[in-house]
C-alpha positions as CSV (number, residue, x, y, z in Angstrom):
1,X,131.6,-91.6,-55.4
2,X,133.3,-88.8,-53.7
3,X,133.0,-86.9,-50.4
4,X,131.1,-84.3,-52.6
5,X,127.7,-85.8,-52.1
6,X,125.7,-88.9,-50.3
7,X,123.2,-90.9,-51.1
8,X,120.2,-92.1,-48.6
9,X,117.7,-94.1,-50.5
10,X,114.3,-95.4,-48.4
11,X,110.4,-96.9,-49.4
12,X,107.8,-94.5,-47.8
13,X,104.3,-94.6,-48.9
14,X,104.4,-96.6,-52.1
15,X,107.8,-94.3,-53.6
16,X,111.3,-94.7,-53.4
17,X,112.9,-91.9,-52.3
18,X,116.6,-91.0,-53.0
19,X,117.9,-87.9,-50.5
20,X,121.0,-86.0,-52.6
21,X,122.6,-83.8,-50.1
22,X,125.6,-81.8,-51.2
23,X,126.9,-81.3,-55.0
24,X,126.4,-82.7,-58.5
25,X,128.3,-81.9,-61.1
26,X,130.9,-83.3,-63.4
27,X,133.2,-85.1,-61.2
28,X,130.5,-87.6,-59.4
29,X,127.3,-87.6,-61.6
30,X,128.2,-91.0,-63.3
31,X,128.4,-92.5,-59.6
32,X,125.9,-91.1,-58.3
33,X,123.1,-92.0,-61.5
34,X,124.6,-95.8,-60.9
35,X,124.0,-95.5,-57.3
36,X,120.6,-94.2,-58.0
37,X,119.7,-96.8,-60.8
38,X,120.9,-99.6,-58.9
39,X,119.3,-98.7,-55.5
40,X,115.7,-98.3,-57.5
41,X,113.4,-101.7,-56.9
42,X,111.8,-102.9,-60.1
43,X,108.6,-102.9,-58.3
44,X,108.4,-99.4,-57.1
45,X,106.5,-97.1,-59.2
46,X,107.8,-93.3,-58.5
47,X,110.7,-92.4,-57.8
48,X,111.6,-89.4,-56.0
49,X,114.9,-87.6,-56.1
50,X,114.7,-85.5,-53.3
51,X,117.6,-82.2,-53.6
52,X,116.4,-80.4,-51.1
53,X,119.5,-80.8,-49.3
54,X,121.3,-80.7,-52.7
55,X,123.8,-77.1,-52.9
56,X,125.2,-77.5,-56.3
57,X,123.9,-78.9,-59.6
58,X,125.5,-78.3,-62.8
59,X,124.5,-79.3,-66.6
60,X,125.8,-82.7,-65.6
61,X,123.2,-83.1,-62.9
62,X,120.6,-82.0,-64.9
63,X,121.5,-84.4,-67.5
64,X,121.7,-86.9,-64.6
65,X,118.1,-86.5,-64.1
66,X,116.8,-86.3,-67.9
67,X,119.0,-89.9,-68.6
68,X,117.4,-91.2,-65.7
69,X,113.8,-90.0,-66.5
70,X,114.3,-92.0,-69.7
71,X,115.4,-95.2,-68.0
72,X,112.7,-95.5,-65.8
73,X,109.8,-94.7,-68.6
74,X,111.2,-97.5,-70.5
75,X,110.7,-99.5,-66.8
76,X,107.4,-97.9,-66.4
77,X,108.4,-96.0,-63.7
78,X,108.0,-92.3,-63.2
79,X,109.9,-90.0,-61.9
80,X,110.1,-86.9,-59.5
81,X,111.8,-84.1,-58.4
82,X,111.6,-82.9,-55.3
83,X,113.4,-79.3,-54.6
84,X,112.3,-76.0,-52.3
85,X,110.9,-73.3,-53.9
86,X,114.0,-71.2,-51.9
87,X,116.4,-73.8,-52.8
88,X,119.7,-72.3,-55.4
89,X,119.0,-75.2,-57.8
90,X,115.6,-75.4,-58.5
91,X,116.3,-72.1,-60.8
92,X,118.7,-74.3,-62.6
93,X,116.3,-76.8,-63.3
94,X,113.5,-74.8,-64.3
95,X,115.7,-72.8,-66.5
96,X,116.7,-76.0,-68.4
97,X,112.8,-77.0,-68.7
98,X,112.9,-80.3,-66.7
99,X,109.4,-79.0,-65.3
100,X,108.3,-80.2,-69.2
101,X,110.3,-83.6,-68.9
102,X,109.2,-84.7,-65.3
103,X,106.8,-83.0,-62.3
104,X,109.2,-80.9,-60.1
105,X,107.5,-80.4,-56.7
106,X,107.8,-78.3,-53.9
């Protein structure tokens, strides 16, 4: 991965919660999905991406979260997006239609 983004992954309340704080895009979305998928316990049901503290996501990201919905459905796991209402990228997200794919919350 690159100084672009970190990672902080914790169990709270039945979830596992990934924090993204920085930038996603083309140049550390494949690490950071295999940093996610291999962080994620078989035994947790939801995961939550949290992006609150997330600046920058570009078509990669978004693509990040779709491939990774997919993934965990076939685990039976579900997934969620956690992002402001203020926040620069949840326009992006909405705008691509992930609200259709996966529960974006505020």
């Amino acid at each position: 991965m690159n100084d672009l983004a970190t990672i902080a992954c914790e169990q709270l309340d039945g979830r596992f919660v990934v924090r993204v704080a920085g930038e996603i895009d083309i140049s550390n979305a494949r690490d950071l999905a295999a940093t996610i998928e291999t962080s994620v316990p078989n035994s947790a049901p939801v995961l939550v991406v949290d992006l609150t503290e997330t600046r920058y996501l570009d078509s990669s990201g978004v693509a990040l979260l779709l491939r990774l919905a997919e993934r965990l459905k076939a685990r039976r796991q579900e997934l969620r997006v956690l992002v402001p209402r203020s926040a620069a990228v949840r326009a992006g997200l909405v705008l691509a239609g992930l609200g259709k794919v996966m529960p974006i919350e505020a």
